[in-house]
Residue frames relative to the residue before (quaternion, step in Angstrom):
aa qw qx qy qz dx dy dz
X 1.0000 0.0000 0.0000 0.0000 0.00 0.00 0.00
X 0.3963 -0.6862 0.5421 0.2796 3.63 -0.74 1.02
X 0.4469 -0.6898 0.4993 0.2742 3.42 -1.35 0.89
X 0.3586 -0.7437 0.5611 0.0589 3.87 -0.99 1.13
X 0.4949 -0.7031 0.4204 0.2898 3.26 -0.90 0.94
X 0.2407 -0.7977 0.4717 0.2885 3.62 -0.49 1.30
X 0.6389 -0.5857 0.4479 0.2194 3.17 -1.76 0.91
X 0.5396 -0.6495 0.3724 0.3852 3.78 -0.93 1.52
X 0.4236 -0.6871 0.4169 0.4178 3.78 -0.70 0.02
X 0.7342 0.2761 -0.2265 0.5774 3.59 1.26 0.24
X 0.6463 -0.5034 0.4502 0.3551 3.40 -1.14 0.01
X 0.4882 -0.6571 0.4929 0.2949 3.70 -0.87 1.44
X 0.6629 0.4003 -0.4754 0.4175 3.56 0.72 0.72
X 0.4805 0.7596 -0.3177 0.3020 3.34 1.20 -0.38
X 0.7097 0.4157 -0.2930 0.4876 3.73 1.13 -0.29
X 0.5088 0.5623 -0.4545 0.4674 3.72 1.31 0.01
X 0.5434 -0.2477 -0.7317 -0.3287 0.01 -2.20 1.26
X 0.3139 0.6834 -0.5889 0.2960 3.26 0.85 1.35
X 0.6371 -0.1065 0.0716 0.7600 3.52 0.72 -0.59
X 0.1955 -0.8145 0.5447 0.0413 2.47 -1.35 1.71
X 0.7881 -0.4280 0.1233 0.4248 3.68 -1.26 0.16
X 0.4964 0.7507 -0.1600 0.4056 3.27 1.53 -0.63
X 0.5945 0.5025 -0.0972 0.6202 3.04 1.68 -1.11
X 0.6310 0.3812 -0.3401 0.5838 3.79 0.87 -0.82
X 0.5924 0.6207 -0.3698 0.3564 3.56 0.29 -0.98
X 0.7871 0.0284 -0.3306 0.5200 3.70 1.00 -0.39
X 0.4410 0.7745 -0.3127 0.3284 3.48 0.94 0.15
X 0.7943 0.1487 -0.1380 0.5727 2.90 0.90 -1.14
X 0.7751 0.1752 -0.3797 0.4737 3.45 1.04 -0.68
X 0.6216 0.4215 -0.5295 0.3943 3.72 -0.20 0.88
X 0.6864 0.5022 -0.3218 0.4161 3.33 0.59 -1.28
X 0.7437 0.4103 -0.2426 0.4688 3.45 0.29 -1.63
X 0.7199 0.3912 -0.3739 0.4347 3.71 0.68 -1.24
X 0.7543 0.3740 -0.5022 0.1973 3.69 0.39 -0.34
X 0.4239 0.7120 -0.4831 0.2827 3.63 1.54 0.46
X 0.6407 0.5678 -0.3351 0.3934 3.16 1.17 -1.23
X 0.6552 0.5696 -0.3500 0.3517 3.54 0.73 -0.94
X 0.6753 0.6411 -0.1176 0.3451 3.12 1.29 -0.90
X 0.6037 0.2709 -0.2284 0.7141 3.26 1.59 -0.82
X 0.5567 0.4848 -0.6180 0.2705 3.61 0.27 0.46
X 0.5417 0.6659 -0.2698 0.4362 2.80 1.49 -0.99
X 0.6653 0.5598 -0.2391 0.4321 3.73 0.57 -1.07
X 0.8473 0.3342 -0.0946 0.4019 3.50 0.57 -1.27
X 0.4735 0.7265 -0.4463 0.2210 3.50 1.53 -0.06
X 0.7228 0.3004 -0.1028 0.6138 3.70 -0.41 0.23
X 0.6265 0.5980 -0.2775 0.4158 3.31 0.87 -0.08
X 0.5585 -0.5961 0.4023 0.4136 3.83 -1.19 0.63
X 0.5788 0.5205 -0.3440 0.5251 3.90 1.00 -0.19
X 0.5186 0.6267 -0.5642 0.1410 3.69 0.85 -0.13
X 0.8827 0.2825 -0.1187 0.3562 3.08 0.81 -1.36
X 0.3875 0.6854 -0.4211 0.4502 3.14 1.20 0.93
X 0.6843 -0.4060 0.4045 0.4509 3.91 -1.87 0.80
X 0.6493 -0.3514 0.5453 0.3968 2.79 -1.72 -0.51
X 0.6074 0.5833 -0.2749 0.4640 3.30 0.38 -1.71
X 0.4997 0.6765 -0.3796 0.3855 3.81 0.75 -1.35
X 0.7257 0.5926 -0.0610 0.3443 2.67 -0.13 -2.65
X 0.7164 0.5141 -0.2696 0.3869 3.48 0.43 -1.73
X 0.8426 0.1610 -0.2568 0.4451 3.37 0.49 -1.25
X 0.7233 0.1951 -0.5076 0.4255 3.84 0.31 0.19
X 0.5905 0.3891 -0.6573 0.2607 3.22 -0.61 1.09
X 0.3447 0.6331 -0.5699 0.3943 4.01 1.50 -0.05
X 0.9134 -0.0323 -0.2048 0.3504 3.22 -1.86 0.90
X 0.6616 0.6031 -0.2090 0.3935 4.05 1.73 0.11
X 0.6725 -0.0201 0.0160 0.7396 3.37 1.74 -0.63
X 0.0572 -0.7910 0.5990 0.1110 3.91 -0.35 0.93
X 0.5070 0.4465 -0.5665 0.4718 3.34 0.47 0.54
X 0.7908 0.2478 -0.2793 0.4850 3.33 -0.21 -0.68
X 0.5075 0.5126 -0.4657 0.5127 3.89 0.71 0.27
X 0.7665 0.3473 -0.3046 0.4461 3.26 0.13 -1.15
X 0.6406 0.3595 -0.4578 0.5008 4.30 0.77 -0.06
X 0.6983 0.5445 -0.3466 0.3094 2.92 0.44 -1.03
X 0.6717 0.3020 -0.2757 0.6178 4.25 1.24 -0.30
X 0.4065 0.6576 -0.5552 0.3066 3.38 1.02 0.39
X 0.5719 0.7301 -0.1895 0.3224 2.55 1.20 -2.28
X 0.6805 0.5309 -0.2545 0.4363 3.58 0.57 -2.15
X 0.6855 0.5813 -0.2700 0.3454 3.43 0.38 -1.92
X 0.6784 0.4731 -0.2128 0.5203 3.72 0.44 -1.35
X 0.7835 0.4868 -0.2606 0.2850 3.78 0.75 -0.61
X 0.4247 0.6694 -0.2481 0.5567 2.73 2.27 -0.59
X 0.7656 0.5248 -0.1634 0.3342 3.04 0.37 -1.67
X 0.3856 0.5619 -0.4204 0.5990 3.89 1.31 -0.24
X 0.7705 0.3551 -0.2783 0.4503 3.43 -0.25 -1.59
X 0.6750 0.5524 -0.3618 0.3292 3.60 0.42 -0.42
X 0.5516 0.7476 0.0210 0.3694 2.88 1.58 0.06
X 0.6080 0.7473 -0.2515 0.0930 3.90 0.30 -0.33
X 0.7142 -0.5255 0.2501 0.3890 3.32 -0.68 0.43
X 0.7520 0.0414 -0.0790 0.6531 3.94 -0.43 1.17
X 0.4260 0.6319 -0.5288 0.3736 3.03 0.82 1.13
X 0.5084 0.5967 -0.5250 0.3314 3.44 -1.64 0.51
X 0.6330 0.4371 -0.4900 0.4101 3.44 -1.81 -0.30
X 0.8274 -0.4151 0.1837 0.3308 2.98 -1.55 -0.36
X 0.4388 -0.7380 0.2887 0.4236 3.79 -0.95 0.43
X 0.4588 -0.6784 0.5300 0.2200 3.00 -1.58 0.48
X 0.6547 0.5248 -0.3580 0.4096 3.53 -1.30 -0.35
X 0.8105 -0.1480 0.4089 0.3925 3.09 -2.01 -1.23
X 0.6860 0.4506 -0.3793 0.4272 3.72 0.47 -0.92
X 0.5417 0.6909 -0.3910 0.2762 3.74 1.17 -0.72
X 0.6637 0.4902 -0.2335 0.5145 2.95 1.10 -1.68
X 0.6855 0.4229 -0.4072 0.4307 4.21 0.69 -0.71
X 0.6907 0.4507 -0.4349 0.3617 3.76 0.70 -0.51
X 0.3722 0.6474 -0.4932 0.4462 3.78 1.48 -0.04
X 0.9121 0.2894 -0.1053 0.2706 3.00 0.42 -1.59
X 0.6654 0.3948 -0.2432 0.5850 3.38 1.25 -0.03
X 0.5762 0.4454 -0.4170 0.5437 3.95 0.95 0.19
X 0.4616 -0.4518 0.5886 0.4862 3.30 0.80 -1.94
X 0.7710 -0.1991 0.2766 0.5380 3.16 0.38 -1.07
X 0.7983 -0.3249 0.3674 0.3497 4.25 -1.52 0.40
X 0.5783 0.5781 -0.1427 0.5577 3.33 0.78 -1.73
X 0.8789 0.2820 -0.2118 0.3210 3.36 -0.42 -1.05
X 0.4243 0.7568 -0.2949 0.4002 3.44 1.80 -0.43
X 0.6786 0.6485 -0.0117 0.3446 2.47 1.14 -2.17
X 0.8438 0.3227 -0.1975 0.3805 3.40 1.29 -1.24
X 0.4089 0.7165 -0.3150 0.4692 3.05 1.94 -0.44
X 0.7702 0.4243 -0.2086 0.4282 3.75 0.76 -1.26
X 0.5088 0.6543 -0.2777 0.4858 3.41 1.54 -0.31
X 0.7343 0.4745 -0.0614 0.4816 3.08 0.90 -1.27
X 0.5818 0.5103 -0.3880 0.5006 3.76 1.44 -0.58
X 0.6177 0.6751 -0.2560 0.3118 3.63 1.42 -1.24
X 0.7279 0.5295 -0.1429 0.4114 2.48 1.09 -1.97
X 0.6733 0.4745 -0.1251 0.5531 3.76 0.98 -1.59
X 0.5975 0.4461 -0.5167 0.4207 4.12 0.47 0.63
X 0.4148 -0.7299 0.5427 0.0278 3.06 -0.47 1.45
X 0.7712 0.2967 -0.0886 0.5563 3.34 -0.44 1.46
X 0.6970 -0.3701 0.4090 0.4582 3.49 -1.81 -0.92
X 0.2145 0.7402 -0.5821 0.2591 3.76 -0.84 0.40
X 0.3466 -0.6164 0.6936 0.1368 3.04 -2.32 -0.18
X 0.1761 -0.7713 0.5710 0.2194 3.13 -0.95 0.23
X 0.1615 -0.8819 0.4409 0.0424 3.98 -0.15 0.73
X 0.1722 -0.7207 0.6477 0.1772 3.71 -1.00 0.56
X 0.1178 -0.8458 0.5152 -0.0728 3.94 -0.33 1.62
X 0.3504 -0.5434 0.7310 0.2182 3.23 -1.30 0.67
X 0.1911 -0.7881 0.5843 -0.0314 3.77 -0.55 1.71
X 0.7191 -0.4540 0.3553 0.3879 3.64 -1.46 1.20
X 0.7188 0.3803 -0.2872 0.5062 3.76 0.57 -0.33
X 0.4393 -0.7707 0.3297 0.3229 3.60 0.99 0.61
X 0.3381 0.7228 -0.4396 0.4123 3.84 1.72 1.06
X 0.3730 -0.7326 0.5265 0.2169 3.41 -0.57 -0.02
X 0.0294 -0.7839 0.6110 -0.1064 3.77 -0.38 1.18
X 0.4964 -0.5040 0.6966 0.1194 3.51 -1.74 0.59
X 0.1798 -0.7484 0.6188 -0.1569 3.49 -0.13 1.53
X 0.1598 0.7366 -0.6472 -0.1141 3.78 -1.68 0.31
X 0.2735 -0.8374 0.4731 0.0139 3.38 -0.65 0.70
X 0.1813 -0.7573 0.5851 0.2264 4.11 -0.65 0.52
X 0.8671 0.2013 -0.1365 0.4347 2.91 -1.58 0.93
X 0.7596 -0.2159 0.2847 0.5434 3.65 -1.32 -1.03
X 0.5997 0.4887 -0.5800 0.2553 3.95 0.28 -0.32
X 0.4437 -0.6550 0.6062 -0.0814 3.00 -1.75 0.78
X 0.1026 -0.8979 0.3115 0.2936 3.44 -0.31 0.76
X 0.5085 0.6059 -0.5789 0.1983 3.66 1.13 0.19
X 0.4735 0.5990 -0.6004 0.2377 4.04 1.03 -0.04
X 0.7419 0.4939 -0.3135 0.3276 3.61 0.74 -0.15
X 0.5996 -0.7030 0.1699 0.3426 3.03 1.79 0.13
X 0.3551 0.6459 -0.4708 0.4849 2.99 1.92 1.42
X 0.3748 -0.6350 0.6179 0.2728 3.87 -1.23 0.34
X 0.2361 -0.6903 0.6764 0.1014 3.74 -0.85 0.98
X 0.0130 0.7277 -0.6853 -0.0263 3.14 -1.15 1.15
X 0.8239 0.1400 -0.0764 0.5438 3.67 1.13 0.00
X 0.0853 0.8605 -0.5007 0.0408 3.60 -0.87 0.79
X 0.0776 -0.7829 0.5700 0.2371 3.69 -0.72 0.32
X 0.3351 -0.7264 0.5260 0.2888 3.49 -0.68 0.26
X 0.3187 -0.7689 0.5534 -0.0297 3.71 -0.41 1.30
X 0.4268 0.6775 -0.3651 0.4748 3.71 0.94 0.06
X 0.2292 -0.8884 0.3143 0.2436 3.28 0.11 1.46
X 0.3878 0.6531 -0.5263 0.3821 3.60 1.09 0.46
X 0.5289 0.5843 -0.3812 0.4833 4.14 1.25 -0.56
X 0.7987 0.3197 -0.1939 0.4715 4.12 0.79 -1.17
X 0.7359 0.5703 -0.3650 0.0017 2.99 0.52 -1.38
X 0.6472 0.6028 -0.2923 0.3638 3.56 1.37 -0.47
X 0.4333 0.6867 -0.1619 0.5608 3.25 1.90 0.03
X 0.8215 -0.0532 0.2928 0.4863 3.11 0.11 -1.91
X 0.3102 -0.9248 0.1869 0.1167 3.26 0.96 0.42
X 0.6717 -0.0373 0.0315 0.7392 3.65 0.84 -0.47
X 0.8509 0.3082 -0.2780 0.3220 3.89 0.63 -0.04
X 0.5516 -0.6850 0.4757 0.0172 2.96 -0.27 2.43
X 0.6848 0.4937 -0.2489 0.4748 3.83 0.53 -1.04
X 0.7822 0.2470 -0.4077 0.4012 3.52 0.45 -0.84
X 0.5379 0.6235 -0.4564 0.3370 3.54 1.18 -0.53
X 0.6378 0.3662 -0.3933 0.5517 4.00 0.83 -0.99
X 0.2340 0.7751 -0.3654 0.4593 3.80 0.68 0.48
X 0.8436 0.3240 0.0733 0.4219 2.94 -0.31 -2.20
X 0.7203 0.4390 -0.2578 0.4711 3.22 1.07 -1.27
X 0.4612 0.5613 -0.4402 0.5277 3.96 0.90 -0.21
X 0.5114 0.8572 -0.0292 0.0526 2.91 0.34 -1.62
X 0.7475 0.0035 0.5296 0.4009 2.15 0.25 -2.50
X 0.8101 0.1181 0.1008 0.5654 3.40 0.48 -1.04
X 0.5918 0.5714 -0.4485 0.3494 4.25 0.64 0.04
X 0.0494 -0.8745 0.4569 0.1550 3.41 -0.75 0.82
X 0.4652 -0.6946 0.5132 0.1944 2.94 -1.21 1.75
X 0.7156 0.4663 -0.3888 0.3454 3.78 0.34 0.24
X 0.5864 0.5081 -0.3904 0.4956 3.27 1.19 -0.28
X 0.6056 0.4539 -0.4089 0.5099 3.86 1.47 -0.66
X 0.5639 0.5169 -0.4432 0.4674 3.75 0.38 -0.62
X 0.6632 0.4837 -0.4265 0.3797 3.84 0.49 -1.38
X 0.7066 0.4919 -0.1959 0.4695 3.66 0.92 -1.61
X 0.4546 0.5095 -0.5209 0.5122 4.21 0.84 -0.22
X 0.7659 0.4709 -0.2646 0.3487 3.43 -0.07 -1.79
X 0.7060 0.4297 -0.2975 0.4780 3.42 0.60 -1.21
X 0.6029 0.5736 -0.2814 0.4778 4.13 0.98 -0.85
X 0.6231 0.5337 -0.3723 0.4338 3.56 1.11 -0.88
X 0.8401 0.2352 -0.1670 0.4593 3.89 0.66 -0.77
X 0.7664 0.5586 -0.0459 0.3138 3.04 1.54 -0.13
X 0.2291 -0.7435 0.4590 0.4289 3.98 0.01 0.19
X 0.5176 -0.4714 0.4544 0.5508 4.09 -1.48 0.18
């Protein structure tokens, strides 16, 4: 079965006037949809056809970069929605609150570390908040399509820092957008949903 672009969880107006619909309009449907097309393309007839995503993602890393690089596009962009939600931001809530106390120090310090992964990827990339092989929580950044669960972290949060994600928004300034998205727009329930589920589980 070819893979189908998945559907945002909110309306492409729903994040304004932080990121406005205009901004989904090529993002999600061009950006994200031309990945999928692409790794459908890539993997037909192919040993990756009938395999997950997740699958796909990690044996095609460092073995087929075309189909690696759509194929974690694909993942990366799907996360990143969920990471997302209306009246979202400020500080976290739940279970992850009490772990970023304890494994940052303190909210604040989370706060500057994840700023700083955004801000300091050079280029295309992501910046990620991970449940890390030592069951701590770290502030990950990544170029391009890499992902960090091939290395055997657990993403529970990501912004996408690629300047095709701000620029219609916020134009050359990368900082206020990882800003906004704290801010504003980061959802602390989809990280709580992805701790719990990361705590007994592999991605």
């Amino acid at each position: 079965m070819p893979f189908e672009l998945p559907a945002l969880p909110y309306a492409t107006d729903a994040l304004e006037p932080y990121m406005s619909a205009n901004t989904f309009s090529f993002h999600h449907a061009k950006h994200h949809k031309a990945y999928v097309d692409n790794l459908n393309k890539l993997i037909e007839g192919t040993e990756f056809a009938d395999l997950s995503l997740v699958e796909i993602v990690k044996a095609s890393e460092g073995k087929n970069p075309g189909v690696f690089n759509n194929s974690a596009q694909v993942w990366n962009h799907t996360f990143f929605w969920h990471s997302m939600k209306p009246n979202g931001g400020g500080a976290a809530t739940g279970a992850i609150a009490a772990k970023i106390d304890a494994d940052f120090g303190s909210f604040d310090a989370f706060v500057e570390q994840f700023k700083t992964a955004g801000a300091t990827q050079f280029g295309s990339g992501w910046a990620w908040l991970v449940l890390g092989t030592d069951g701590k929580l770290k502030v990950v950044k990544t170029g391009n399509a890499e992902t960090p669960f091939t290395k055997g972290d657990k993403p529970l949060l990501t912004l996408d820092v690629w300047e095709h994600a701000y620029y219609l928004d916020y134009q050359n300034l990368r900082p206020k957008f990882i800003e906004t998205y704290l801010t504003s727009l980061v959802n602390w329930d989809f990280a709580n949903a992805n701790l719990d589920a990361n705590l007994h589980a592999g991605v």
